[in-house]
C-alpha positions as CSV (number, residue, x, y, z in Angstrom):
1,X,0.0,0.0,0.0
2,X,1.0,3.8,0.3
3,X,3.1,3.4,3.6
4,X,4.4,0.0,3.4
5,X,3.5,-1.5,6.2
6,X,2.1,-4.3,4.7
7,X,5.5,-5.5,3.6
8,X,7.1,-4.5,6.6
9,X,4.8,-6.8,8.4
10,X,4.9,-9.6,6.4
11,X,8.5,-9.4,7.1
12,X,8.2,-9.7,11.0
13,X,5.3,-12.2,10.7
14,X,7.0,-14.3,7.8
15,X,3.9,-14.1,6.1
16,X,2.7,-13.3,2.5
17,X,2.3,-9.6,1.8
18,X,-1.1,-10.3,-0.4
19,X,-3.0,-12.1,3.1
20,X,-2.1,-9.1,5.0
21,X,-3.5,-6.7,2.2
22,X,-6.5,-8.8,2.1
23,X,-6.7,-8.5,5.9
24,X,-6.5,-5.1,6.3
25,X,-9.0,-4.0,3.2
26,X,-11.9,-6.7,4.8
27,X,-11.0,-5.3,8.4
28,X,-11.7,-1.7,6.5
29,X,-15.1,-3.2,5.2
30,X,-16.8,-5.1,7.6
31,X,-15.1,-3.3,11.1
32,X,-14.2,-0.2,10.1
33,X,-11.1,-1.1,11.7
34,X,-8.3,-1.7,8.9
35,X,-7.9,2.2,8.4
36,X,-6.7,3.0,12.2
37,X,-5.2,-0.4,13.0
38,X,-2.9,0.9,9.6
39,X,-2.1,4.2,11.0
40,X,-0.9,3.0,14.3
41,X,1.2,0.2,12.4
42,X,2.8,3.0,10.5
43,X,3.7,4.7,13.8
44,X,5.4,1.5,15.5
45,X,7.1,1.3,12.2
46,X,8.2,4.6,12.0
47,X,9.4,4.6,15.5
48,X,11.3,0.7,15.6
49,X,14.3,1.7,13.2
C-alpha cells in the first residue's frame, strides 16, 4: 500500500504480503477497523528503526 506497512509486516510475521492486504482491506469493510489499525502500524514502524 502507500506506507508500506504491509511489507514490513509480512516481514516480521514471515507471512505473504497479499494475506495481509486482504486482511487489512476486509478489516476496512466489515469493522471499520483496517484504516486505524494501519495508522498505528505505520507509527510503531516509523518509530522501531
Amino acid at each position: 500500500m502507500i506506507l508500506g506497512v504491509s511489507a514490513w509486516l509480512s516481514q516480521k510475521l514471515g507471512w505473504d504480503v497479499t494475506f495481509i492486504r486482504i486482511a487489512f482491506v476486509i478489516a476496512l469493510l466489515f469493522f471499520g477497523t483496517g484504516l486505524g489499525l494501519y495508522l498505528i502500524l505505520w507509527l510503531v514502524k516509523l518509530f522501531s528503526k
